[in-house]
Backbone as JSON, one array per atom type, in Angstrom:
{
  "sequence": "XXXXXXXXXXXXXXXXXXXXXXXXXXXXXXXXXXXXXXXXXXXXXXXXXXXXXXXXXXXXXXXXXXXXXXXXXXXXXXXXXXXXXXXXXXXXXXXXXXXXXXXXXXXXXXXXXXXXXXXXXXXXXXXXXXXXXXXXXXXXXXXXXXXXXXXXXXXXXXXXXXXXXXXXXXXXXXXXXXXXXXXXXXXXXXXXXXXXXXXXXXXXXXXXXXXXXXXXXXXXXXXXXXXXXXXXXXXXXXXXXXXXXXXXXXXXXXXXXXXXXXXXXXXX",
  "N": [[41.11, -15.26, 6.79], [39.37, -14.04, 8.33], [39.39, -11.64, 7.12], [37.82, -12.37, 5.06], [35.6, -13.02, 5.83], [34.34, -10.82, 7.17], [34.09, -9.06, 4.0], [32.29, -10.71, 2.71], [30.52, -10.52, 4.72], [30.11, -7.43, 4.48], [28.87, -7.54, 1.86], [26.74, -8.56, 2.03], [25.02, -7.21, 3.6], [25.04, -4.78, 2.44], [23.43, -5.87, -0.07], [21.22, -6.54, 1.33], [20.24, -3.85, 2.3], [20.13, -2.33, 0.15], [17.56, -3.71, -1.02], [15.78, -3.0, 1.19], [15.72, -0.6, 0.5], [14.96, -0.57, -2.16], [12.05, -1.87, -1.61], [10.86, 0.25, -0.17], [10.65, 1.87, -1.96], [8.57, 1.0, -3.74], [6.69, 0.84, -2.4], [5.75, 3.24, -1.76], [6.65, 6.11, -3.3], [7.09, 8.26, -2.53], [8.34, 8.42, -0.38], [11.23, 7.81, 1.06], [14.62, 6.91, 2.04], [17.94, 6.34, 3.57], [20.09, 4.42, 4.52], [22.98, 3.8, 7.43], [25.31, 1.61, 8.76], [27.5, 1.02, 10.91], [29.89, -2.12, 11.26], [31.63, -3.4, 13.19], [34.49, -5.8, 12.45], [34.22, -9.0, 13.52], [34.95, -12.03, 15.25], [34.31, -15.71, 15.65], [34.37, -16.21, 17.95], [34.1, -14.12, 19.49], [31.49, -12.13, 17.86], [30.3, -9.55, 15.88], [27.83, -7.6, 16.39], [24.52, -5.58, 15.52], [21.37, -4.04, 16.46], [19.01, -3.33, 14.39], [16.1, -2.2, 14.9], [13.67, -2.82, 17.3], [11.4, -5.75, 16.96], [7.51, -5.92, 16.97], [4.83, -7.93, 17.93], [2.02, -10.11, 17.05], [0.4, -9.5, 18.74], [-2.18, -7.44, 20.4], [-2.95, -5.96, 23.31], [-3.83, -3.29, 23.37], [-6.14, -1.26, 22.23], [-7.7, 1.86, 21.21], [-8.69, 5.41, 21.47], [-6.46, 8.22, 21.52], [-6.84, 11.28, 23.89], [-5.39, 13.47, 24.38], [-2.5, 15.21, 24.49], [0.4, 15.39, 26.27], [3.52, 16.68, 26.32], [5.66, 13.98, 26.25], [3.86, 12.51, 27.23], [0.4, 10.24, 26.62], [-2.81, 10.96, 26.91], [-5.81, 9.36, 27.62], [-9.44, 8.32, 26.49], [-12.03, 7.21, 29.31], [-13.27, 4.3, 28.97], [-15.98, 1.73, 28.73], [-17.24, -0.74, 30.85], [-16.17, -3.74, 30.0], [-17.33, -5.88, 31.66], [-19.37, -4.87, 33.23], [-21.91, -3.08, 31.78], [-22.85, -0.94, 32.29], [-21.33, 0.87, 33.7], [-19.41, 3.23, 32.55], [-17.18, 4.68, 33.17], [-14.75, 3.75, 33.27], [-10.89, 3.17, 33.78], [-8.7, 2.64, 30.98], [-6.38, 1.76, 31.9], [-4.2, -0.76, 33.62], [-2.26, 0.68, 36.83], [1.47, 0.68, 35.67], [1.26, -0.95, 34.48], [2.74, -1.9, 31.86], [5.38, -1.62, 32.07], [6.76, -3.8, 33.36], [9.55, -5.29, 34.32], [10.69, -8.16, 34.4], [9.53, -10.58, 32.33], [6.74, -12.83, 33.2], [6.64, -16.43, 33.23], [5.23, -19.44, 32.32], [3.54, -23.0, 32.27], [1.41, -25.45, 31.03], [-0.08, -27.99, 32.41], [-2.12, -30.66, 31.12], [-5.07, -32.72, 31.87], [-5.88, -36.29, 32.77], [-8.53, -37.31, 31.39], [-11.66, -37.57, 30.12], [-12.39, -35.62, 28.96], [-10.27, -33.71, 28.15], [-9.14, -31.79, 29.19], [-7.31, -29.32, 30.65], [-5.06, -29.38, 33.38], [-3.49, -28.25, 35.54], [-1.52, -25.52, 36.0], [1.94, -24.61, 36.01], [4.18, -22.06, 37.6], [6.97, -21.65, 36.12], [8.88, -19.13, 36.26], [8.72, -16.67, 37.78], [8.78, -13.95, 36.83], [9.6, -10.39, 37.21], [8.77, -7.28, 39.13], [6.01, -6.67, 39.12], [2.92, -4.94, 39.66], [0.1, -5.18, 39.47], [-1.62, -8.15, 38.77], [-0.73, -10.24, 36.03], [-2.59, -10.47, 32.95], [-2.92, -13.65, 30.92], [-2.72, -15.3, 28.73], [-4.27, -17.99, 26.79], [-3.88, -19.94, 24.7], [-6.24, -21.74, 22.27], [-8.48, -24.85, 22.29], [-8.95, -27.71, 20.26], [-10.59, -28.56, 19.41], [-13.92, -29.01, 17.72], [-16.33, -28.03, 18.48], [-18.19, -26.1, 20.29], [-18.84, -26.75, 23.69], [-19.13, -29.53, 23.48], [-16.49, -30.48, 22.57], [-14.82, -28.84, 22.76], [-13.73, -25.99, 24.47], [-12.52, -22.99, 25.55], [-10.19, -22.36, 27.87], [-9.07, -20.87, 31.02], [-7.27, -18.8, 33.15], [-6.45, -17.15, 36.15], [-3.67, -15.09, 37.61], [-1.05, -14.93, 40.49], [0.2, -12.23, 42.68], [3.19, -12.14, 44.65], [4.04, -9.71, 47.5], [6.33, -8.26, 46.8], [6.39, -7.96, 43.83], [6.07, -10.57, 42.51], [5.07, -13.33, 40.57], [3.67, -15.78, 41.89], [1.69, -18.07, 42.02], [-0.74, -19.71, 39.59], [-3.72, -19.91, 39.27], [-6.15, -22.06, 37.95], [-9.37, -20.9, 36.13], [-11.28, -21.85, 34.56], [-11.0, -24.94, 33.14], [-11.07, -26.05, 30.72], [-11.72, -27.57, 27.46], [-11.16, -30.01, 25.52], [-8.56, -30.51, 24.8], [-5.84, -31.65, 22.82], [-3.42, -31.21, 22.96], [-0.4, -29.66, 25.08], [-1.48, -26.25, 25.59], [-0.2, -23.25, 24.27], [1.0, -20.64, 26.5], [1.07, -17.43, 27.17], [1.83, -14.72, 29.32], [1.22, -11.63, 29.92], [3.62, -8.59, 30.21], [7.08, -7.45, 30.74], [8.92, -5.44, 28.16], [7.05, -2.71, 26.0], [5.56, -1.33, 23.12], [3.83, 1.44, 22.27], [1.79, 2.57, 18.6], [0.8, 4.24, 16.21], [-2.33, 4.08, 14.1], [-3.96, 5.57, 12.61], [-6.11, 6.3, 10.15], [-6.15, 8.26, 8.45], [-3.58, 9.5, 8.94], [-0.21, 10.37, 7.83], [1.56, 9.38, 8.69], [1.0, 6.91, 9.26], [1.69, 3.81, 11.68], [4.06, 4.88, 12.69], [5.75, 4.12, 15.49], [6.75, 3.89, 19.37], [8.35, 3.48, 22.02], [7.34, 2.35, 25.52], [7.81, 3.8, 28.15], [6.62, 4.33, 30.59], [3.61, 4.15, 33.03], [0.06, 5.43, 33.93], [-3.21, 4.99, 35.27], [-4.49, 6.0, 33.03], [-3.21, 7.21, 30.79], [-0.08, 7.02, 29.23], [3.03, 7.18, 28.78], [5.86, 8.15, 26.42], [8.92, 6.98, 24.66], [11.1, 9.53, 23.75], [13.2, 10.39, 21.56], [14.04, 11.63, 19.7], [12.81, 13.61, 19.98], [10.56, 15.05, 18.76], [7.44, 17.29, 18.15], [4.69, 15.73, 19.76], [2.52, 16.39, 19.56], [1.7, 16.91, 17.55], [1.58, 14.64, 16.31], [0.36, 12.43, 17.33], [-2.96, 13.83, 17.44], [-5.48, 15.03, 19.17], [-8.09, 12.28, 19.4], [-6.41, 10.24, 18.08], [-6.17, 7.1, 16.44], [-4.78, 4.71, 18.04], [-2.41, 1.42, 18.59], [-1.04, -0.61, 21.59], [0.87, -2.74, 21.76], [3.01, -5.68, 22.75], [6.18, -6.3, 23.51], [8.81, -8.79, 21.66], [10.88, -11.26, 22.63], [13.95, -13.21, 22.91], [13.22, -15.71, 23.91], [10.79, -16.13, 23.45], [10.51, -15.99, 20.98], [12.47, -18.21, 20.17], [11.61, -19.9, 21.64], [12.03, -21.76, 25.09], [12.83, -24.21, 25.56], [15.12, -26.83, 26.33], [17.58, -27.64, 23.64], [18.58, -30.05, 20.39], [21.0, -28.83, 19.65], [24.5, -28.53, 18.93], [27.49, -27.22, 20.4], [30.68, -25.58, 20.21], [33.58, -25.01, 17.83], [34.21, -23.79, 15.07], [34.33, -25.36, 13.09], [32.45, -27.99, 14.29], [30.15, -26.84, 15.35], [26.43, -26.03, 15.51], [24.98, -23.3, 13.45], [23.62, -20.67, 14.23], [21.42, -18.7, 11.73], [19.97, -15.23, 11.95]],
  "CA": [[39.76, -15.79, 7.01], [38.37, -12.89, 8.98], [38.82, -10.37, 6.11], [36.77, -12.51, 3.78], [33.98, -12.91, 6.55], [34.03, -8.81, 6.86], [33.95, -8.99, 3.03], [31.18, -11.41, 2.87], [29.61, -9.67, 5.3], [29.34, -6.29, 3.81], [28.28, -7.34, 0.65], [25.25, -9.34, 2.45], [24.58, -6.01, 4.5], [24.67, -4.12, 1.08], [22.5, -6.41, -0.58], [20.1, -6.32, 2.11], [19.75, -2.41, 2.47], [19.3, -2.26, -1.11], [16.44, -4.57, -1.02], [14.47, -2.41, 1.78], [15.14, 1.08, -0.51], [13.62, -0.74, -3.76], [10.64, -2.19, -1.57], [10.5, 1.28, 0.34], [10.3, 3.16, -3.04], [7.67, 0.42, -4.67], [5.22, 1.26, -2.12], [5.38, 4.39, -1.61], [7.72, 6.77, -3.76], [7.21, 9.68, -1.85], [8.92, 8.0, 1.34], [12.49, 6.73, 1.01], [16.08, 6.96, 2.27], [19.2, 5.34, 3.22], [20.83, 4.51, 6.74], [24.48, 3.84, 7.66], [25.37, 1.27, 10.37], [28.97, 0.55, 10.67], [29.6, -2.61, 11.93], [33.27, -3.43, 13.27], [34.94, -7.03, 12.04], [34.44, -9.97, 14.51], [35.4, -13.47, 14.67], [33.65, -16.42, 16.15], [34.79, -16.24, 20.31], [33.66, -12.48, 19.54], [31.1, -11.95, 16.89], [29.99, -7.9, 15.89], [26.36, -7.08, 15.98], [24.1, -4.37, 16.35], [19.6, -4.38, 16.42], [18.42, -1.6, 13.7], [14.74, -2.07, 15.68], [12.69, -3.93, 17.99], [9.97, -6.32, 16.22], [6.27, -5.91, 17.36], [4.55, -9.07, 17.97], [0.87, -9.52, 16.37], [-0.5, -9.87, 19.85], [-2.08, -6.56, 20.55], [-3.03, -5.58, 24.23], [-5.11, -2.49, 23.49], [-6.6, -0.3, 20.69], [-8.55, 2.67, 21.43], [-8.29, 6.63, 20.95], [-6.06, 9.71, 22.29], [-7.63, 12.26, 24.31], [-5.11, 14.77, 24.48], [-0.95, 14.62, 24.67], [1.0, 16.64, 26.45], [4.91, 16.57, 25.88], [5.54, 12.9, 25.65], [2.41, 11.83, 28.0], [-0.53, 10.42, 25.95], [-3.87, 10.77, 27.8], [-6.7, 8.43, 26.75], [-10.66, 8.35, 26.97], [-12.48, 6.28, 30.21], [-13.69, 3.3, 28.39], [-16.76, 1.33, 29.39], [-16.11, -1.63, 31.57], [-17.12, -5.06, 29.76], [-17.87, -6.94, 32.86], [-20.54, -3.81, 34.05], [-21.9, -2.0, 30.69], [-23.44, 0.47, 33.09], [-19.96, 1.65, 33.81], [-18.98, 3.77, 31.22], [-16.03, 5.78, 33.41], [-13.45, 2.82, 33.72], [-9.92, 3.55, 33.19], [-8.24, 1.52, 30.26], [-4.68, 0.72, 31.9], [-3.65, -0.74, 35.0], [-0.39, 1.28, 37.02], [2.5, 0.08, 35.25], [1.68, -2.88, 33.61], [3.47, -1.76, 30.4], [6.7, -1.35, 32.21], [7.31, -4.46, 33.96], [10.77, -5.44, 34.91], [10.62, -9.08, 33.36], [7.69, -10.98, 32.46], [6.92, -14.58, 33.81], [6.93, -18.12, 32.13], [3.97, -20.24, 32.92], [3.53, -24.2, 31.33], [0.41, -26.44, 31.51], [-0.43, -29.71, 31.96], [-3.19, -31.76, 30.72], [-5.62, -33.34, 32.79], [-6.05, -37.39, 32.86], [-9.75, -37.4, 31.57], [-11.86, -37.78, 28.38], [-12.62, -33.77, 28.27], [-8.95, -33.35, 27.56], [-8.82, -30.38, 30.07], [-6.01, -28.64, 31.87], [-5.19, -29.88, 35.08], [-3.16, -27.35, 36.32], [-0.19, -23.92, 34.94], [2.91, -23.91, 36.76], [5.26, -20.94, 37.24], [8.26, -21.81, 35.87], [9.62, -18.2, 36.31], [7.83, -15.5, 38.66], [9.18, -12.84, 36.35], [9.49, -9.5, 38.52], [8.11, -5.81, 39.03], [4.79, -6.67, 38.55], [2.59, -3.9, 40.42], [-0.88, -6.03, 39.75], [-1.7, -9.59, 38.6], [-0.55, -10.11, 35.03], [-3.32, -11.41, 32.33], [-3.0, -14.73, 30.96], [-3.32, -15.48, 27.41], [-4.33, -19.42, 26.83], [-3.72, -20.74, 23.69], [-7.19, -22.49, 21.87], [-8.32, -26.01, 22.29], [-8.36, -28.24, 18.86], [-11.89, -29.32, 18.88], [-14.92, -27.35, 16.58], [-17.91, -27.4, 18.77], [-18.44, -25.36, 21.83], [-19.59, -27.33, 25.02], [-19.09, -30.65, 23.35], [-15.23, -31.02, 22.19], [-14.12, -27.12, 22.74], [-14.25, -25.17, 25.69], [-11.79, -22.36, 25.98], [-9.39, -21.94, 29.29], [-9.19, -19.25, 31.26], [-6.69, -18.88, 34.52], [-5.49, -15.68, 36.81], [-2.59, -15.32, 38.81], [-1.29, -14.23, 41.88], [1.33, -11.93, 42.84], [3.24, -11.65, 46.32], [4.14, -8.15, 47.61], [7.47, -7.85, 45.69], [5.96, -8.24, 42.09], [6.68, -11.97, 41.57], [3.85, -14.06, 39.9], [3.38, -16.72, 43.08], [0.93, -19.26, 41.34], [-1.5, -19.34, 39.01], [-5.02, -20.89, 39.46], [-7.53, -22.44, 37.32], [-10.77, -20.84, 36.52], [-11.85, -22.86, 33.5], [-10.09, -26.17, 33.09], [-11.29, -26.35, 29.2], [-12.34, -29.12, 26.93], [-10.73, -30.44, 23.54], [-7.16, -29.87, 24.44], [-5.44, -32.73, 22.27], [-1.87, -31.05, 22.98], [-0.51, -29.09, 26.1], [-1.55, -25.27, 24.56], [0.79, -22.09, 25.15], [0.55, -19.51, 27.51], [1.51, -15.99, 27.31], [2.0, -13.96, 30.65], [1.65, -10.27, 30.05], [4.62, -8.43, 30.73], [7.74, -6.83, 29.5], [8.67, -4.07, 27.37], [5.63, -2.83, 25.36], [5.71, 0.01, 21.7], [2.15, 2.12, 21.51], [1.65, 2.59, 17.67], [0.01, 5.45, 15.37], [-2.99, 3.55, 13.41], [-4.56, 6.21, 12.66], [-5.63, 5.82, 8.73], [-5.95, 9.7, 8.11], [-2.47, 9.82, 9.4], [0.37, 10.37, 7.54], [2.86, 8.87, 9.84], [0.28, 6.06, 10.6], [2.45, 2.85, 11.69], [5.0, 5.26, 13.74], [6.12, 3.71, 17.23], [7.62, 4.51, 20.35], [8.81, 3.06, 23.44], [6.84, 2.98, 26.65], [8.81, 4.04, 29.42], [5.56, 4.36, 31.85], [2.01, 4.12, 32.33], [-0.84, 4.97, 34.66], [-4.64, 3.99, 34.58], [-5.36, 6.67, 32.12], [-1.95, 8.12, 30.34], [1.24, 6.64, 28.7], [4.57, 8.09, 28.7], [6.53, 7.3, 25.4], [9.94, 7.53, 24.98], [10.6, 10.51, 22.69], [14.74, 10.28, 21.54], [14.12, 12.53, 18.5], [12.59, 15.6, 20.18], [9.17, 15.52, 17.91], [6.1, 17.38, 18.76], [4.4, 14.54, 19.44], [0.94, 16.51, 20.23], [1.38, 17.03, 15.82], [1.99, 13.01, 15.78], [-0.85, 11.99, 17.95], [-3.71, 14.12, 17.77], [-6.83, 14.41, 19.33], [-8.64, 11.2, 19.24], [-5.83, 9.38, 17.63], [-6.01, 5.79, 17.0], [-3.28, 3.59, 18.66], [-2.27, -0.05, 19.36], [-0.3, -1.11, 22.15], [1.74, -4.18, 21.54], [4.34, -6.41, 23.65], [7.56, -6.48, 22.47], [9.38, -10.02, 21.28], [11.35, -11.38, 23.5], [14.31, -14.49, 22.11], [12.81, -16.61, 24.35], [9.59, -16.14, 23.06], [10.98, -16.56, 19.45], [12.99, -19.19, 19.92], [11.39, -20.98, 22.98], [12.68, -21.5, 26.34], [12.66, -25.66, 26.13], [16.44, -27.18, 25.5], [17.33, -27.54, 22.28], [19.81, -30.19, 20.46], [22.35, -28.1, 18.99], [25.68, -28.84, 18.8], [28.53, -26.6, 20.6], [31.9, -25.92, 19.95], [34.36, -24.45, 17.41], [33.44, -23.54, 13.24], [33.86, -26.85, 12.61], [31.44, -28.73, 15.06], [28.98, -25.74, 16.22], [25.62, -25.83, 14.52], [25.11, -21.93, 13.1], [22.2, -20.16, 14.02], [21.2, -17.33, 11.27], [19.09, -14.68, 12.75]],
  "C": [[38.82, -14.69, 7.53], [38.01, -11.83, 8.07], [38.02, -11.29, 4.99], [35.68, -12.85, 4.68], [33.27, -11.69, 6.6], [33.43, -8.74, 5.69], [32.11, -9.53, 2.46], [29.88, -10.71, 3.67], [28.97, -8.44, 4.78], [28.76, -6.42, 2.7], [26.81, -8.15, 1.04], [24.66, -8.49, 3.03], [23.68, -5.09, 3.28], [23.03, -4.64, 0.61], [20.84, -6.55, 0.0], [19.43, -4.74, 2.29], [19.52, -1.67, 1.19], [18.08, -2.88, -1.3], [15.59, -3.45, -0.49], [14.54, -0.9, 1.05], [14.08, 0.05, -1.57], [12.06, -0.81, -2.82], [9.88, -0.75, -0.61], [9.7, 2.09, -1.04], [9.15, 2.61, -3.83], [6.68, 0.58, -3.43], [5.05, 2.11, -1.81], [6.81, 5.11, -2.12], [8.06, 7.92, -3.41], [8.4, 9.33, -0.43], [10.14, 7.24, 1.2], [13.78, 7.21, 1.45], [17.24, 5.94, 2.3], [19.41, 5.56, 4.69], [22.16, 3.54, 6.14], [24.95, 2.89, 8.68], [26.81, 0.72, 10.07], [29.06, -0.37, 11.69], [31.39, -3.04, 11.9], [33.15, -5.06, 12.84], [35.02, -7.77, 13.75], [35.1, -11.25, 14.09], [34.2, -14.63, 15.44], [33.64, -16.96, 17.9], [33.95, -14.51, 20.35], [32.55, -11.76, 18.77], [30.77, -10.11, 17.13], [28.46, -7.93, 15.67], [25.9, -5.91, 15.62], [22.79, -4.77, 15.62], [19.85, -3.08, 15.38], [17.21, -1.32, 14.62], [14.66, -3.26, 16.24], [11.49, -4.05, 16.78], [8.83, -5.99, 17.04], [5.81, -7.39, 16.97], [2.74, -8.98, 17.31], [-0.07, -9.57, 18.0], [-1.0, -8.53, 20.33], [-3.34, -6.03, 21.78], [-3.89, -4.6, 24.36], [-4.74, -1.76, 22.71], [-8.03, 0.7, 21.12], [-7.83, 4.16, 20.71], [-7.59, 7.73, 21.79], [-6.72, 10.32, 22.91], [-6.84, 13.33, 24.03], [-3.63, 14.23, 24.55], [-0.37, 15.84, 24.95], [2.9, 16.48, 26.76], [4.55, 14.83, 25.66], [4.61, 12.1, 26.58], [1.53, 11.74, 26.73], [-1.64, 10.38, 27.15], [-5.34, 10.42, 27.29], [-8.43, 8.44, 27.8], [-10.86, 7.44, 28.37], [-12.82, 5.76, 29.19], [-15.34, 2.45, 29.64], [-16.33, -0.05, 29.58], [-16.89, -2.92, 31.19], [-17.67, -5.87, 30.6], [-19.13, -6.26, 33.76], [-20.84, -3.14, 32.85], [-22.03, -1.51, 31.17], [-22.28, 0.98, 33.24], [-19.31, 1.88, 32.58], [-17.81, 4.91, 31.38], [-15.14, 4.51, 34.26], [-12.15, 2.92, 32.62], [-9.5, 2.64, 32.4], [-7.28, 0.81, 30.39], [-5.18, 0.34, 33.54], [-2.26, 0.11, 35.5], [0.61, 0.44, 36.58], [2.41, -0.95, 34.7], [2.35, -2.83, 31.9], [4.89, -2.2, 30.95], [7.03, -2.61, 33.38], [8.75, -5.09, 33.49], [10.84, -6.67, 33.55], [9.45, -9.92, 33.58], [7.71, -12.86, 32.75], [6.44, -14.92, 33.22], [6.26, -18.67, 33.03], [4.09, -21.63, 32.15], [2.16, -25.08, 32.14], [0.16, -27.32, 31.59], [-1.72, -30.0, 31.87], [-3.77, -32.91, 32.03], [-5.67, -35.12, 32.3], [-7.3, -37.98, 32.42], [-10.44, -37.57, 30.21], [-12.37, -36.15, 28.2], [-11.41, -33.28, 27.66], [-8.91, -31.8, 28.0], [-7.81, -30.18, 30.31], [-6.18, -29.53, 32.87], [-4.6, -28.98, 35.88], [-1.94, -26.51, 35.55], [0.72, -24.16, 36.21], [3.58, -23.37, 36.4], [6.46, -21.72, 37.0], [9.44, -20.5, 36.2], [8.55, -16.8, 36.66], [7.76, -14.83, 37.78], [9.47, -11.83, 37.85], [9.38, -7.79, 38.22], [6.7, -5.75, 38.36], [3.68, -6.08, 39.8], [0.8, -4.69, 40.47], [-0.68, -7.4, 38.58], [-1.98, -9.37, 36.93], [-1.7, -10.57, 34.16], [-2.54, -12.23, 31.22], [-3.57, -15.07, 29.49], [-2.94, -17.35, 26.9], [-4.48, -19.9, 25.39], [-5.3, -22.01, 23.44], [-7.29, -23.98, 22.2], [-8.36, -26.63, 20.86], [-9.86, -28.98, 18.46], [-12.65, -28.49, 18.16], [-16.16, -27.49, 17.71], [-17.77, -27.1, 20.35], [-19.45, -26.51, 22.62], [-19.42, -29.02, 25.01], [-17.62, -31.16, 23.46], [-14.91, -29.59, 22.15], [-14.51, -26.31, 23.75], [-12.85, -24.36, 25.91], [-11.19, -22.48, 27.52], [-9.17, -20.77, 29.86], [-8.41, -19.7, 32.98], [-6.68, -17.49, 35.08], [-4.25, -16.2, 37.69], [-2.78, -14.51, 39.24], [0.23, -13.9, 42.08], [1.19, -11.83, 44.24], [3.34, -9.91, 46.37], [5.45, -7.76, 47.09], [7.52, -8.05, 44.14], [6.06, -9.33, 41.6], [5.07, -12.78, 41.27], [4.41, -15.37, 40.86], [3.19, -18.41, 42.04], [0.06, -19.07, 39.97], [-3.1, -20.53, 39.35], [-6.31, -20.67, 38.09], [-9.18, -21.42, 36.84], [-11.68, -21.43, 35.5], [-10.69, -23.7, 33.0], [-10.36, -26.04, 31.27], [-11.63, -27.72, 28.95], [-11.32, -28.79, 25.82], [-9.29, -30.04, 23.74], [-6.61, -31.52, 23.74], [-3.47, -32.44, 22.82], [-1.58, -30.04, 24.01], [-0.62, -27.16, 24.81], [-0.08, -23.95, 24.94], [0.35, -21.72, 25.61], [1.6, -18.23, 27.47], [1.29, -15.41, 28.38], [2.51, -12.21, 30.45], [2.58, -9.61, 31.06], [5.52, -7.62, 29.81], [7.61, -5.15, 28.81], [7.49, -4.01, 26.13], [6.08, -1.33, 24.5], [3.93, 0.3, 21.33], [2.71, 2.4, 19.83], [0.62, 3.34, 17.34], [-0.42, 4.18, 14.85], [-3.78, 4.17, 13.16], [-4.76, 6.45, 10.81], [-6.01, 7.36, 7.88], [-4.67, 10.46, 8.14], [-1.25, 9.39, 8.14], [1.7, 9.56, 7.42], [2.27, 7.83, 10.17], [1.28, 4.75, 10.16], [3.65, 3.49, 12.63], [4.65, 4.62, 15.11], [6.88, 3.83, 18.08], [7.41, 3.13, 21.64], [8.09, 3.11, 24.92], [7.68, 3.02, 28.08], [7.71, 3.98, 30.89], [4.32, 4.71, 31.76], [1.5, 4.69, 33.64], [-2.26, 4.6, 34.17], [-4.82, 4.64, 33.49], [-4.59, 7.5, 31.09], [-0.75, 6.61, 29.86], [2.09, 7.63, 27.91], [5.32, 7.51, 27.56], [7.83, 8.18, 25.3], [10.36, 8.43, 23.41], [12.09, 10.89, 22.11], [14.72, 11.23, 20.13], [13.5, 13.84, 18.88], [11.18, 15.86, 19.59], [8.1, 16.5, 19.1], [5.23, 16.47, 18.45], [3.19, 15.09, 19.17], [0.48, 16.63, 18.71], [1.44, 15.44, 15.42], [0.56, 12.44, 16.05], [-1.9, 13.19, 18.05], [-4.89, 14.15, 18.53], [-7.7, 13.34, 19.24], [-7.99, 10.3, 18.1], [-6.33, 8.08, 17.87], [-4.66, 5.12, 17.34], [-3.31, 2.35, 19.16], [-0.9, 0.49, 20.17], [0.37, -2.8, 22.16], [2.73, -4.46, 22.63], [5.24, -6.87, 22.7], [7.89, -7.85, 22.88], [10.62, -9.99, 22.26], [12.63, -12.91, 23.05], [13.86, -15.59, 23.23], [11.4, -16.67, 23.33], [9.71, -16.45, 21.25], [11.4, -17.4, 19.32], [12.14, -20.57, 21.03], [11.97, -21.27, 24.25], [13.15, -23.2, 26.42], [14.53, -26.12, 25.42], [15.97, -27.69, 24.42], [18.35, -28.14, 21.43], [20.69, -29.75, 19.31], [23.61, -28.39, 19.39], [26.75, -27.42, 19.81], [29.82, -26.78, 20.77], [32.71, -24.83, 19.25], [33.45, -24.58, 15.84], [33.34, -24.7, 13.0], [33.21, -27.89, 13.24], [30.04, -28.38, 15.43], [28.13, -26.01, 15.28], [25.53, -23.89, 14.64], [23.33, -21.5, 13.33], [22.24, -19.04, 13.17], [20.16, -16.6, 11.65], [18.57, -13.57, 11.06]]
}
């Protein structure tokens, strides 16, 4: 049984790494190879994995230009500060908020009312190593007209002095929610990205290992000169990396457990 799962297996591996050469070589024929991943025989108390990459999520945190890069530091323009146009020398990061530890789980409830507001976000999960107060991404309401049946939400939180996300509070309850919305809680591991459409390489990504207000450190496991990757007023996104909670959900879920013949099968 195990050698025809192996069997099975490699020829579904095959079949798959043939797939991404053809669609490598049909869009661009200049750009193609082959990779190797040897994966040992498991069984079902033991299964064999292994990740080729981390996904990027479409949620994208910030997009601006290089200033300068020096080994694997990038160092990025002041930006002007939307909440003051007159300020036109505000840094674009906060310290560390790329590189937090783990990122906290928020859930909302629905108010009792005919606006179909919020009523209040609780933490379900502090997260932790969070150096300032995470932002807060609120999921739309379901109505079409602003002020009448649609009014965006908008909260902050609050960290204690050991990085944990405390509470969160209110600052626009919203209108038109028909259904409780999500909430995203910046956090987590985070991949800057070349988008640079002069660029050769544009779509290359790296790892952020560390940030401050005005720089990011990427992690550099191949040795490149990056300062030939990123140029001068490169463009770059920063993204938050996927998380299987965040793919799958965090809420139980009824699946079956057990042995081959009872378990439901998740395929990934």
């Amino acid at each position: 049984m195990q050698r025809h799962i192996q069997i099975l297996s490699f020829l579904y591996l095959s079949n798959f790494f043939a797939f991404l050469f053809v669609v490598a070589q049909e869009k661009n024929p200049n750009q193609f190879g082959s990779i190797s991943i040897p994966i040992k025989g498991g069984d079902l108390d033991s299964p064999s994995y292994t990740s080729l990459s981390p996904s990027l999520q479409g949620r994208i945190v910030f997009r601006g230009q290089t200033e300068s890069t020096n080994g694997s530091t990038l160092h990025f323009h002041l930006v002007p500060d939307l909440l003051d146009p007159a300020n036109t020398d505000k840094a674009p990061f906060v310290q560390d908020q790329f590189t937090v530890v783990r990122k906290a789980r928020v859930k909302a409830f629905l108010a009792n009312d005919a606006n179909l507001s919020l009523d209040r976000i609780d933490v379900l999960d502090g997260g932790a190593g969070y150096s300032s107060a995470p932002k807060l991404f609120i999921g739309l309401p379901s109505g079409t007209e602003r002020g009448v049946d649609f009014e965006p939400a908008s909260a902050s939180a609050i960290i204690d002095n050991s990085g944990v996300v405390t509470s969160v509070s209110l600052t626009n309850t919203g209108m038109g929610f028909d259904e409780v919305p999500e909430i995203s809680v910046q956090g987590g591991v985070h991949f800057l990205r070349l988008i640079d459409a002069n660029s050769s390489i544009s779509g290359r990504f790296y790892k952020i290992v560390s940030n401050t207000d005005r720089s990011v450190t990427i992690s550099n496991l191949f040795s490149e000169d990056l300062s030939q990757v990123f140029l001068p007023n490169s463009m770059v996104e920063i993204f938050q990396a996927w998380t299987l909670g965040d793919l799958f959900g965090y809420d139980s879920v009824d699946l079956q457990s057990g042995n081959s013949l009872s378990a439901d099968i998740v395929y990934l």
